[in-house]
N, C-alpha and C positions, 0 to 999 in steps of 0.2 A: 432228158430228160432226164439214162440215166437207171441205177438202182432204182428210181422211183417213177412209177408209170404216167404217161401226160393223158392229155383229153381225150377219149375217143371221140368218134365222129359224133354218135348221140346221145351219149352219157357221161358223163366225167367221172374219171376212175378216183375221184378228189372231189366232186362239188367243185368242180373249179380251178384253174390253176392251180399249183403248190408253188405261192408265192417267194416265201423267203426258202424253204428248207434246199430247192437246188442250187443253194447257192452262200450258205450259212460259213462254210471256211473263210470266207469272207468278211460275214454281217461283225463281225468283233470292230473292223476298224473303217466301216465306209459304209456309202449307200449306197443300195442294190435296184437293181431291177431286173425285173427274167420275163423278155414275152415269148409268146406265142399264140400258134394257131394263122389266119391267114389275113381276110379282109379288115381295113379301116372302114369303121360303120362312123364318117366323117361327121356325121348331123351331130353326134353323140360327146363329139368333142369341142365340148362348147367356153369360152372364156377367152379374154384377149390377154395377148404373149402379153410379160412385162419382163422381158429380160433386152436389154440392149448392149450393145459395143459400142464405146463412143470412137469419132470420126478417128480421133489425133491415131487412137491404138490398134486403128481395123490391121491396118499390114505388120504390127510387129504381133500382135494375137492371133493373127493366120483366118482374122472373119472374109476375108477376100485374096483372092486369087487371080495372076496376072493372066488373061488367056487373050490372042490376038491381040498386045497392044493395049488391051483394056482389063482395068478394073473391074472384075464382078464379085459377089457374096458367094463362097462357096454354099451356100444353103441353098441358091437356086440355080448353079453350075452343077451341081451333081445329077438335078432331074432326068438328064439326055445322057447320062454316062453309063447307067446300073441297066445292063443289056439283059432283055431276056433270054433273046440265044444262046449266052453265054454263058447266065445261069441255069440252061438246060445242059448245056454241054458240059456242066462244073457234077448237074447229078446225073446224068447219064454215066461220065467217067468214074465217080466214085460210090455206083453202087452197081460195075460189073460183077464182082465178085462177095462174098461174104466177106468180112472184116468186123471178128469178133475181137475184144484188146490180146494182145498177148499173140495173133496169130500173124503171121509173116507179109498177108494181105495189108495188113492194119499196118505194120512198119514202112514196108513199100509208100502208102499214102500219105504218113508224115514224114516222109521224105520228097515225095515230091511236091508236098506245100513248102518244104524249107527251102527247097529250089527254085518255088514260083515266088514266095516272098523275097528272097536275095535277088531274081532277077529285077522283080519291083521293088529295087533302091531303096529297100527299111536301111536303118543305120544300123540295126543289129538285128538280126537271126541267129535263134539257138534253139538245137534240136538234144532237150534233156528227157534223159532216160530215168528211171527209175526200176529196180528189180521189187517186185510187189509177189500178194501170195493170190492168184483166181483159180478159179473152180470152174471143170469143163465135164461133161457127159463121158462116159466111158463107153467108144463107140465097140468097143472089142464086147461089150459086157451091159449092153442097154437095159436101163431102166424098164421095169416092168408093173402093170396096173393089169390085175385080173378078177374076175367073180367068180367064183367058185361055190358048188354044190356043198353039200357035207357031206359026200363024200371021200371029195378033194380033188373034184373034177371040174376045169376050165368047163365055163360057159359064157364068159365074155371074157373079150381082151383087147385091151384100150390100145391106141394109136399111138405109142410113146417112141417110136423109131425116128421118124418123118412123118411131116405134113404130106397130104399127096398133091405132089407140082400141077399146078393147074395152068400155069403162061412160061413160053418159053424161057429159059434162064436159071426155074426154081427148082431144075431135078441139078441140083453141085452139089459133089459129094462133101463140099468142105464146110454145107450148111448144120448148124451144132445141130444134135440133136434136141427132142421138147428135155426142158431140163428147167429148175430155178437153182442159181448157183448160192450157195453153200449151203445148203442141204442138209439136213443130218442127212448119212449110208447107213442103211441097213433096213431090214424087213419087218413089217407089221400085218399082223391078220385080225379079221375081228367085224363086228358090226358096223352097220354107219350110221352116222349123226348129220342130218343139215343143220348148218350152222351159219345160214345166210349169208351176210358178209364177214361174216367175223370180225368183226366188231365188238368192243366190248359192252355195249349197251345190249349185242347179241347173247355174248357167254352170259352176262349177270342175267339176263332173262331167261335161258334156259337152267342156268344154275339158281336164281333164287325163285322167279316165279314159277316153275314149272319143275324144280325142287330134281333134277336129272346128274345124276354123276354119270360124268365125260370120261372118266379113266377106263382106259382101253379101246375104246369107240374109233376108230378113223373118220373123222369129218370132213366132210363136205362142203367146200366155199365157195360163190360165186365170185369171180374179181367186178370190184368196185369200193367205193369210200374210202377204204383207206387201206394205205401200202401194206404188198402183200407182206414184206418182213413181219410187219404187224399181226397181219392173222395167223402167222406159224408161232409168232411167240404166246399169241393169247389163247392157241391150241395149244403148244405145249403144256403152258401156266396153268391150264385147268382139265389138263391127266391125257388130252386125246392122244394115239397112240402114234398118227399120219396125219396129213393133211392132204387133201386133194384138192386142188384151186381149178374151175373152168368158168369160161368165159358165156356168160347167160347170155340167148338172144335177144331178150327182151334189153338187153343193155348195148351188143352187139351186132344183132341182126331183126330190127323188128318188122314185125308182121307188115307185107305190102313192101318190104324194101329188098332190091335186087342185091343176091350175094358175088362176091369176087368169083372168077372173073367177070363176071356180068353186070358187074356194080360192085359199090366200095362198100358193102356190108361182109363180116364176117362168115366164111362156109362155116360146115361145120364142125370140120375138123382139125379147123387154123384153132391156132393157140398162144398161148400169150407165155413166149419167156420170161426170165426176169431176177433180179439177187434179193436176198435174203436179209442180207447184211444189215445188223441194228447202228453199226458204226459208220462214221463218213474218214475216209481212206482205205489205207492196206491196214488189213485186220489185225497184221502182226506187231507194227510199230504205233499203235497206238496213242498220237499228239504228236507223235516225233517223225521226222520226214525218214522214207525206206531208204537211208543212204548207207553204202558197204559198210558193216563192220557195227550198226548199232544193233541193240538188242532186238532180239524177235521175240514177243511169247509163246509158247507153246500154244497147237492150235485149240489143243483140249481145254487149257485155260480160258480161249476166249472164249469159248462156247458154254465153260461153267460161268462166266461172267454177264452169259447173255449175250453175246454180242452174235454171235450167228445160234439156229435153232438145233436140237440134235433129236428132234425126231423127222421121217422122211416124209420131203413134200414136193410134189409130181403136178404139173400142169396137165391138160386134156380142152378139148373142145367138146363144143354143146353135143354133137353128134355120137360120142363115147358116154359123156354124162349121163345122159338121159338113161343108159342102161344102172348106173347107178341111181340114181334119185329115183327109178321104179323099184327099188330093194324097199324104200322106207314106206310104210305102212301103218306106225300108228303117230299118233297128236299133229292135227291137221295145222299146216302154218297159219300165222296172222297174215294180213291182206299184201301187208308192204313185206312179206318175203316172198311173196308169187311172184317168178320170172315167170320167161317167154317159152319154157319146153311143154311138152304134151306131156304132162303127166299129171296126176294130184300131188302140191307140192304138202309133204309132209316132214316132219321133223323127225321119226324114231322108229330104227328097224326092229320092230320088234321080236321076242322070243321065238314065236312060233315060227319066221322065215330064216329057217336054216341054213340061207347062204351067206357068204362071207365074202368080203373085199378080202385083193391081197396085195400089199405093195413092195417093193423093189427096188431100193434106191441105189446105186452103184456109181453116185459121181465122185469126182476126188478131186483134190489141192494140190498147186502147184506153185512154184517160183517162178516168174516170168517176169520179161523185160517191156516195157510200156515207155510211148514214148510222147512228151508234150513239144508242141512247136510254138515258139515265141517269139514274136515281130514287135521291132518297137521302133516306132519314128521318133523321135525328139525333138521336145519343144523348145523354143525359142527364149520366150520369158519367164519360165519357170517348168526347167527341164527334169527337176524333181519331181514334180507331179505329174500323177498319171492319171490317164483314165483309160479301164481296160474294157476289151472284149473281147468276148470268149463261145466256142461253142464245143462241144466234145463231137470226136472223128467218128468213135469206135461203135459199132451195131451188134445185136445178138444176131440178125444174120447179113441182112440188102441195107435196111434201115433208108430209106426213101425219104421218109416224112420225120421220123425220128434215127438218128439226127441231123441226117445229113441234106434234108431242106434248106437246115440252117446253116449246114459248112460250104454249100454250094453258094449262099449269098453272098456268107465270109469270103470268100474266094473272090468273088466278082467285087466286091469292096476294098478287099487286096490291093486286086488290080487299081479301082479307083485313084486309091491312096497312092499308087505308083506314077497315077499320072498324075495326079498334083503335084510329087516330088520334080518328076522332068519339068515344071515351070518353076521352081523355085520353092514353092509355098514350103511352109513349116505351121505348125500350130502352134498357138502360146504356151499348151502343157503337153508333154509326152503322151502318144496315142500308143496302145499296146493289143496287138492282137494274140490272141492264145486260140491253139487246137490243142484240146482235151483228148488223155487217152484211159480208158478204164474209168469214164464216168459209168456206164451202164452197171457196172458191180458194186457202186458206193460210192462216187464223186472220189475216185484213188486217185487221176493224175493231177488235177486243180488239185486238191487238197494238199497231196505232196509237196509238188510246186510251192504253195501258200506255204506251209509248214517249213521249208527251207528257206522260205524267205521272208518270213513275217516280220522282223524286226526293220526290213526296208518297205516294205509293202501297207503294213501299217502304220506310219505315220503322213506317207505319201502319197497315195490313192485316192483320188476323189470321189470317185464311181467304178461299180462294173457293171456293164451290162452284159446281159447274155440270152442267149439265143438259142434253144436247140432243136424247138419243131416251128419252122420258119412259116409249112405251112399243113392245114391239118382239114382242112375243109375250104369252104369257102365264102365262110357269110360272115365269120364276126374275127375282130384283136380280143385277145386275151391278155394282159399284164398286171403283172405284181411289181409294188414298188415297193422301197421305201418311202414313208411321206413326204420327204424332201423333195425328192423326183416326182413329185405327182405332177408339178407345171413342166416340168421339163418334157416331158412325156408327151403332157396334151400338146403342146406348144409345137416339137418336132412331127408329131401327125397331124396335126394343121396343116401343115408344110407338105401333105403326102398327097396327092389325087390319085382314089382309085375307085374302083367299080365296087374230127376229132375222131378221131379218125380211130374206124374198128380192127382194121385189121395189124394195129399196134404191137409191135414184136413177134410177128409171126414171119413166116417166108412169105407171105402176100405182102408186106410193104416192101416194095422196090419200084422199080422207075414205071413198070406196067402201070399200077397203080395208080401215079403218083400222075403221070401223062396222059392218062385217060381219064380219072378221077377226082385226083386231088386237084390238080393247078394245072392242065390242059394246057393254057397258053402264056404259065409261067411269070401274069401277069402281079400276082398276090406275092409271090415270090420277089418280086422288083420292088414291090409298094413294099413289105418289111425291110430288105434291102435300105431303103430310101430312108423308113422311121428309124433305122437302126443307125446308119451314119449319121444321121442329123440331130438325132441326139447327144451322138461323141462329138458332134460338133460343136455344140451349143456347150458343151460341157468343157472340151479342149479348147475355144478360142471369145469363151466370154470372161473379160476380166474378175467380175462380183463373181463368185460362184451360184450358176441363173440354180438356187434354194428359196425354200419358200417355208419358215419357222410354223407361219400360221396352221400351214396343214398338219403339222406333227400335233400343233394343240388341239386342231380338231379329229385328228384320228385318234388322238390319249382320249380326247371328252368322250368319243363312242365306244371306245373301249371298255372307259369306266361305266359307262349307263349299264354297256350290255354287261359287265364283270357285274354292278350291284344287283343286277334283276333277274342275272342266273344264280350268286352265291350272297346277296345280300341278309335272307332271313335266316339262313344257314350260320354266317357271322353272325348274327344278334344271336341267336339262340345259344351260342357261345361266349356272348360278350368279347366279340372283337368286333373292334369300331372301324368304319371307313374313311370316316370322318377327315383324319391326319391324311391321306391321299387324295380328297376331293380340296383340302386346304393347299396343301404343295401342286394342283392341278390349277387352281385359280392363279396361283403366282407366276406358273408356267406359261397361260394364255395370255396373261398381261404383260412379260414377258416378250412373247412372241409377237405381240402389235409391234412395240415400240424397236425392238429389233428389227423387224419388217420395214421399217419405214428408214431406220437408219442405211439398210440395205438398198434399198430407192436412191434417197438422196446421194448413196455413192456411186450409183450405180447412173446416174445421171450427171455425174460431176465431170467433165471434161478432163481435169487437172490433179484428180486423184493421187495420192502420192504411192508409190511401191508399198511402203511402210503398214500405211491405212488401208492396203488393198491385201495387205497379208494378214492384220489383226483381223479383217471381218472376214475371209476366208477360211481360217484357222478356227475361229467362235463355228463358224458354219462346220467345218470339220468334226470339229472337237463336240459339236453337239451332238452329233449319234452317238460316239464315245463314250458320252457322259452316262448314257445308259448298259454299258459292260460292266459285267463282274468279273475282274482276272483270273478267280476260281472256278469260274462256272455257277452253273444252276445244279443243284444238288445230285449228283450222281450222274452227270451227266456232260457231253462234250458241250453244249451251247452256252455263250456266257452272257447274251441281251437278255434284261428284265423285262423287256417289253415284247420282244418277237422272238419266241421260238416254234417249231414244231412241237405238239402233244408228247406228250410221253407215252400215249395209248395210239395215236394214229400220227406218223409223220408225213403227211400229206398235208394236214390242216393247221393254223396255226392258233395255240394256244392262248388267252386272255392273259395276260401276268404268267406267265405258263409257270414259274417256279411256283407264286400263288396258288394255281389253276392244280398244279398236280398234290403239293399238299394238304390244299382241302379234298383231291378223288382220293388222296391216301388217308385221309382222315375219316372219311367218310366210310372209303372200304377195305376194314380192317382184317387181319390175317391172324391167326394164330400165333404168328412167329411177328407179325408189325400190327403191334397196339395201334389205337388211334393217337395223333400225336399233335395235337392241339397248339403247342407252342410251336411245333415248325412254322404252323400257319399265322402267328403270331410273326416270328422271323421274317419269313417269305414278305407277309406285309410290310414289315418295316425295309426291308429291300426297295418294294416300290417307291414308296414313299421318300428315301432320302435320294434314290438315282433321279428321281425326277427332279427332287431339289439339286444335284448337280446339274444336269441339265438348264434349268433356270441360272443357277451362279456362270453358266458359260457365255449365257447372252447378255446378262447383266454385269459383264464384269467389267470397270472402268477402263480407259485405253487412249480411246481416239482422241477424247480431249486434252491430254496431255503432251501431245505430237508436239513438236516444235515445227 
């Protein structure tokens, strides 16, 4: 998942997958894909494959594998190989214990994937460390959440120690405590504010419609919409003095549904860990990988830069909650901020109730050693290229469903791959597996990793895929792609026959859970498994790279509708024209036909030449590419024009997001940031010419000059 929270069971803490942003250290030089969640809902994947291997290149591309004597496709030699037993026994083993990053559990486990991948014969195994800076609870000095009389007398005191263990396993003492790591330390007293999701379409509503200064208030959030880093910075930004984040049951635990252990709905006083962190890596080296001896900033700098919040923010369950949300007393909510507690939900404690929140934050920073493990098999016909996948190890405590659903599959595909290796097979381009360590604090070990290797990584990559709540329920697939992958995707779940889980970063997700509730018989578990090799399959041993031009130009054409029909009269009322980007959009769709078709034709060509099979590879490469800015998007680490995370929610992904964010800055101006008219000018002219690179990639002369 990760710094950033995935689906729960009945409500998305996102609307929905967070397509690109787990996985954006990436998106600069390749295309992406992240699923999750459980079941293929097969009727829904509808379209027939158009990718092929022709006959001459099946055994030096690795599309078939010798077993008994014969010839088969590995696409449908793997169906009887991805065991469920084995992926029960893969997460049984690795959620006896907690394995938070950083802690000795967590090293222990990528140490014995480095052992299991070197037994299964990868050609290289490397187990790389990284010294990063995370943030853990202070169990000598526990965080505290109290209400207090005016007096200054305790009358309620929140659960901030531990959950209370409810199935055997969950009373260890090495489970962290409720914490969000990096946190501002230190104490706030003071009234409270609901502040629903916090969200900023929340703050502008109570700051402009309802005309309320936030400074000094402690507010109140439910988790949901959009990543919690988010709500602590858009409380800080608008004066509140604390944050208090719980987990609503109406998102949770709804009415009629049985809670853990009795069922997969949240008790009431499981709670939701989680990081803070606005940056993706170690907070201190900032673009540059943590390797000995380079610069660190100071922590205080990051935190004046934004990058983590410096006022204090404390997790809770609904169960604790509810003693707060009965403090607030006057301006009753609107319809869509009523959750599921027994109270009247209201937004403002007023004067007359003379109690006060009080909070207590006492986490601190450290140095610690994090470690990623990296299998890479080598291809055959083009050993440069890669295609990776990846799932991070590390949990805030058991981590059953996140993440380790998805390292338990990795494991059992390990294995897979090992036995291919004992018959001979090799793939046409390099297969790479990764276990991630110090995703859950900000995507730190992937990123590092990338960050010390970008210079070989991006020009060579053709994919990554990634995995990390393999299974979360049991009724639908969830994935985010790039457009490129949108056929590869359907194509490999075709291939699949099969029949969100609440209790998300608490000590309830672990194997109880997950064996009684989630995936029982392990079978949902197989079927990702299944979509997830066969993907790297299609991707490692078809010669054309199986991409698809046209769906980019139909996901730019929705893009653009929904960009002109949210900010369309906004631009006019300013005289900036759309015009110059619906014109460079039409070149790009016409474009992407005839490139399609060129793509066909080679990809049906028996006799194909190396040469021609690397010029239309590379245009397919080079096409994502073409929409990077080597700078970045203005103030910020993402460098696609096209796809980033918001700049107000990192869960969701932005329109034109450099666009998208200086018209919200144009629009909502500060004191200290005028409104600024010609960024928005800029930002557009940005779209506008990346997409014209993009077209000059497909259009660019080549193949008819072959000799």
């Amino acid at each position: 998942m990760s710094s950033k929270e995935k689906t729960p069971l009945f409500k998305s803490e996102s609307s929905g997958l967070r397509p690109y942003t787990k996985v954006y250290f990436l998106y600069a030089t390749l295309a992406v894909v992240t699923v999750s969640a459980v079941a293929f809902s097969v009727g829904l994947l509808v379209g027939k494959s158009v990718f092929t291997t022709n006959s001459s290149s099946q055994s030096a591309w690795g599309a078939n594998v010798v077993d008994g004597g014969t010839s088969v496709p590995v696409l449908s030699w793997i169906d009887d190989q991805l065991l469920t037993t084995n992926i029960r026994n893969n997460l049984q083993s690795l959620t006896v214990l907690p394995h938070i990053a950083g802690s000795p559990q967590n090293m222990k486990l990528a140490q014995d994937i480095y052992t299991q991948w070197v037994n299964y014969g990868f050609d290289d195994v490397q187990l790389v460390n990284y010294s990063v800076l995370l943030s853990y609870p202070n169990t000598s000095n526990p965080n505290v959440l109290l209400l207090k009389n005016a007096t200054g007398d305790t009358i309620y005191s929140a659960h901030t120690a531990q959950e209370t263990p409810l199935t055997p396993g969950e009373n260890d003492s090495t489970v962290a405590m409720p914490f969000n790591a990096y946190s501002g330390s230190g104490s706030a007293t003071g009234r409270l504010v609901y502040v629903n999701y916090a969200t900023i379409d929340d703050f502008l509503y109570l700051n402009t419609n309802l005309s309320l200064n936030l400074t000094g208030r402690i507010c109140i959030a439910r988790y949901g919409a959009i990543y919690r880093g988010d709500k602590a910075h858009l409380a800080q930004t608008y004066g509140c003095s604390a944050l208090i984040i719980y987990s609503d049951p109406k998102d949770y635990a709804p009415s009629g549904t049985l809670v853990y252990p009795n069922g997969p709905s949240l008790p009431p006083y499981g709670l939701q860990r989680g990081s803070l962190l606005e940056r993706e890596g170690d907070p201190l080296t900032n673009l540059v990988p943590s390797l000995d001896g380079v610069f660190r900033e100071s922590y205080s700098s990051v935190m004046a830069s934004g990058g983590v919040p410096s006022i204090p923010v404390q997790p809770i369950g609904y169960g604790d909650a509810i003693y707060f949300m009965s403090q607030l007393d006057n301006i009753t909510a609107p319809n869509d901020w009523i959750g599921g507690l027994n109270v009247s939900y209201r937004i403002w404690q007023s004067e007359n109730n003379t109690n006060q929140a009080f909070i207590q934050v006492n986490n601190y920073q450290e140095q610690r050693t994090i470690y990623d493990v990296i299998g890479t098999i080598y291809g055959q016909v083009e050993p440069d290229q890669m295609v990776i996948l990846g799932n991070h190890r590390d949990a805030w405590v058991f981590g059953a469903v996140d993440p380790n659903s998805g390292t338990a599959v990795l494991q059992e595909m390990a294995r897979a791959f090992g036995t291919l290796r004992t018959k001979g097979w090799r793939p046409g381009r390099s297969i790479v597996l990764c276990s991630w360590d110090a995703e859950e604090y900000g995507l730190i070990g992937s990123t590092e990793w990338v960050e010390e290797r970008q210079k070989v990584i991006g020009p060579n990559t053709v994919a990554y895929l990634n995995v990390d709540t393999a299974v979360a329920g049991s009724t639908f697939l969830s994935a985010g792609a790039n457009p490129l992958l949108y056929k590869v995707i359907f194509s490999a779940a075709k291939l699949v026959n099969t029949t969100s889980y609440a209790v998300y970063h608490s000590v309830h997700d672990n194997f109880y859970w997950m064996s009684n509730f989630g995936d029982p018989s392990f079978t949902h578990h197989q079927a990702m498994g299944l979509m997830w090799f066969k993907t790297a399959i299609l991707l490692a041993t078809t010669p054309v790279l199986p991409y698809d031009p046209r769906d980019y130009a139909i996901s730019l054409q929705n893009i653009f509708a929904s960009f002109v029909q949210q900010y369309g009269a906004v631009l006019q009322n300013q005289n900036i024209s759309v015009e110059y980007i619906a014109d460079e959009l039409e070149q790009f769709v016409t474009a992407s036909v005839t490139f399609w078709n060129q793509l066909q034709t080679a990809a049906s060509n028996t006799s194909i030449s190396e040469r021609a099979l690397r010029i239309l590879n590379n245009k397919l490469m080079n096409l994502e590419r073409a929409f990077i800015i080597p700078e970045g998007l203005p103030g910020r680490q993402f460098k696609h024009v096209i796809f980033a995370p918001s700049s107000v929610n990192s869960y969701a992904s932005a329109i034109f997001p450099g666009l998208s964010d200086a018209i919200f800055s144009a629009l909502h101006p500060t004191p200290s940031v005028p409104p600024d008219w010609d960024e928005v000018r800029r930002q557009s002219d940005a779209v506008r010419v990346h997409i014209r690179y993009a077209t000059q990639v497909m259009t660019q002369p080549g193949l008819e000059y072959l000799i």
